[in-house]
C-alpha positions as CSV (number, residue, x, y, z in Angstrom):
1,X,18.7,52.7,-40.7
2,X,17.0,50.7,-37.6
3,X,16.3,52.6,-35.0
4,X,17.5,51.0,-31.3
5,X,14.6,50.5,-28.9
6,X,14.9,53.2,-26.1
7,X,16.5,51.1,-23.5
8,X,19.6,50.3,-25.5
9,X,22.4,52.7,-24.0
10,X,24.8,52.3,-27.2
11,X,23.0,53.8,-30.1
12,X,22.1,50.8,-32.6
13,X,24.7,48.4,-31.7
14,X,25.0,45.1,-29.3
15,X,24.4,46.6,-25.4
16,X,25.6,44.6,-23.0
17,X,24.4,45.3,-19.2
18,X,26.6,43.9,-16.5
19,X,25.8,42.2,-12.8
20,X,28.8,44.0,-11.5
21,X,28.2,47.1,-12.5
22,X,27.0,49.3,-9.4
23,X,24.6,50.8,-11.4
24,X,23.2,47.6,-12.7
25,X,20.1,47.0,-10.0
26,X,19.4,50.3,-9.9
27,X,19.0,51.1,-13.4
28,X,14.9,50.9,-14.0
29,X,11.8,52.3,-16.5
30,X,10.9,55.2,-14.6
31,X,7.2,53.3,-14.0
32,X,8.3,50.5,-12.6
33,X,10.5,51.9,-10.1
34,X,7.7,51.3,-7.4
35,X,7.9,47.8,-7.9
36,X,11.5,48.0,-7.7
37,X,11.0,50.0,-4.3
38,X,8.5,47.0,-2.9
39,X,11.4,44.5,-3.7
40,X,14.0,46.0,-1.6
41,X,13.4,45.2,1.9
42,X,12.8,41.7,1.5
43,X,16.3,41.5,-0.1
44,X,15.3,41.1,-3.5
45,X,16.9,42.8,-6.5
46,X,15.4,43.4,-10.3
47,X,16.0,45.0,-12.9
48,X,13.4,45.4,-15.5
49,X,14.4,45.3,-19.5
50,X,11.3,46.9,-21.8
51,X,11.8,45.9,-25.3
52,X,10.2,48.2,-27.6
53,X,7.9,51.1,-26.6
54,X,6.9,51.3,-23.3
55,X,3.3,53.0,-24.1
56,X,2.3,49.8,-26.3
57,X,0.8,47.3,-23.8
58,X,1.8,44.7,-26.1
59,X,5.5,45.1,-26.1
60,X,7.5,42.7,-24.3
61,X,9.4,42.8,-21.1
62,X,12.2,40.9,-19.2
63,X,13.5,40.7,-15.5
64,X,16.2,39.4,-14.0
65,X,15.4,38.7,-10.3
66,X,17.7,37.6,-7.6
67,X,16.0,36.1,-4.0
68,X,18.1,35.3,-1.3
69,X,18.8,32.1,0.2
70,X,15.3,30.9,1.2
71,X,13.2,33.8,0.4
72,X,9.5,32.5,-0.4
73,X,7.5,33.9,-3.8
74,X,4.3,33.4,-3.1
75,X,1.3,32.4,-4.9
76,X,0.6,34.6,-7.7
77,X,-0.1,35.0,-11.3
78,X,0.6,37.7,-14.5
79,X,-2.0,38.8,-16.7
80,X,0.6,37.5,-19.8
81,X,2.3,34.2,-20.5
82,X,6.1,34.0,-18.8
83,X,9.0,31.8,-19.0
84,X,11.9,32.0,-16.3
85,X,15.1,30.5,-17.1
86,X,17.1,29.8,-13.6
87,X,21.0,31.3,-14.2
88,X,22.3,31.1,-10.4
89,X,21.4,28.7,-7.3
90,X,18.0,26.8,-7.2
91,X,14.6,27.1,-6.2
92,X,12.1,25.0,-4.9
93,X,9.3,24.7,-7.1
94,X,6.6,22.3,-5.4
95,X,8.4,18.9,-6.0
96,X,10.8,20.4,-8.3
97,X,14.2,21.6,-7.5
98,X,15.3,23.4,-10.3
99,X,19.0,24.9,-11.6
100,X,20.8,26.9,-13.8
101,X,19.3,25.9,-17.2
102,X,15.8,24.9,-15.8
103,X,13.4,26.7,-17.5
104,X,9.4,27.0,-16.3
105,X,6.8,28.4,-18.5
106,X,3.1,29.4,-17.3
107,X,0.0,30.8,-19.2
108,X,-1.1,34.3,-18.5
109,X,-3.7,34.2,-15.6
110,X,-2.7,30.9,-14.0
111,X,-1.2,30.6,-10.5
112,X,1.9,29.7,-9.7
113,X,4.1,29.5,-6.7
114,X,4.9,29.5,-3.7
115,X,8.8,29.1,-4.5
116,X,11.4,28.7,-2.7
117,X,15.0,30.0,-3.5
118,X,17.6,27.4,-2.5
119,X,20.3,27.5,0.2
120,X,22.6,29.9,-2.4
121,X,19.5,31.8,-3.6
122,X,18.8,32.0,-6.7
123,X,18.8,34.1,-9.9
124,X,16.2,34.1,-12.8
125,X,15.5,36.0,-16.0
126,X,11.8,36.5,-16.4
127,X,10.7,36.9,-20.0
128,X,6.6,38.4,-20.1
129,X,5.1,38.2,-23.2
130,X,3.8,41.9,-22.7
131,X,4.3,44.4,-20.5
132,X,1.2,44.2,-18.8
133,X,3.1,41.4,-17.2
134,X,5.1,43.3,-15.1
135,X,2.7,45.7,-14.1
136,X,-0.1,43.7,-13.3
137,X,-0.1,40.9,-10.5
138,X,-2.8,38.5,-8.8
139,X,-1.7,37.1,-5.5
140,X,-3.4,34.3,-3.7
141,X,-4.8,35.3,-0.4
142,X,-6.9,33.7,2.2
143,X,-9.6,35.6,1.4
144,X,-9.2,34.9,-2.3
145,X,-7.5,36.6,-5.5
146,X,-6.1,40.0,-4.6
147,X,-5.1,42.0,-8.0
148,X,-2.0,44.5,-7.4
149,X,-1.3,47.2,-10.2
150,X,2.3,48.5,-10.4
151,X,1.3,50.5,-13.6
């Protein structure tokens, strides 16, 4: 019998984890409730999903993210490749204005931002191709690179 990776709530069946559910944003791996923390006074929400152990560095990671209407992400990179499916509003992504459906996809290390969520926000779900991803951020400052650890 398969055991279920730890952040499955229902034993080894199908979990399903719901928006509306009050506990839903608050819900978090214990290490990455700091980031969590940083989120919340610019009026940003995430919730982090680990998928597998959270002590292997290789084991994948999602987020879904929420920004309010025109909140700006700036410039900044993962140390992991990502792709970020857009499931509510739009965001502004240099000359792209991109929807529900919209999918972007960047190699670990490159910069990418700023963006802009769209007049009703927007909602993503960020897939990292390790967990390093969402511990680990470079932004881009004036004064160059600027690495931020989480983890």
């Amino acid at each position: 019998m398969a055991v279920a990776p730890h952040w499955f709530q229902g034993g080894d069946c199908m979990t399903t984890f719901r928006q509306a559910d009050s506990s839903f944003w608050s819900s978090q791996p214990e290490f990455l409730r700091p980031l969590q923390a940083l989120c919340q006074p610019f009026g940003l929400q995430i919730r982090h999903f680990v998928m597998g152990d959270p002590d292997d560095p290789t084991t994948p990671t999602a987020a879904v993210f929420k920004m309010p209407p025109g909140y700006v992400l700036p410039r900044h990179s993962h140390p992991c490749e990502r792709l970020e499916v857009i499931i509510a509003g739009s965001l502004h992504a240099g000359e792209d204005v991109l929807v529900s459906g919209d999918v972007m996809a960047t190699p670990a290390g490159e910069m990418y931002g700023p963006h802009i969520a769209g007049p009703d926000g927007c909602t993503t779900v960020e897939i990292f191709s390790s967990i390093t991803g969402n511990g680990n951020i470079t932004f881009d400052t004036e004064d160059g690179p600027e690495a931020v650890s989480y983890r």
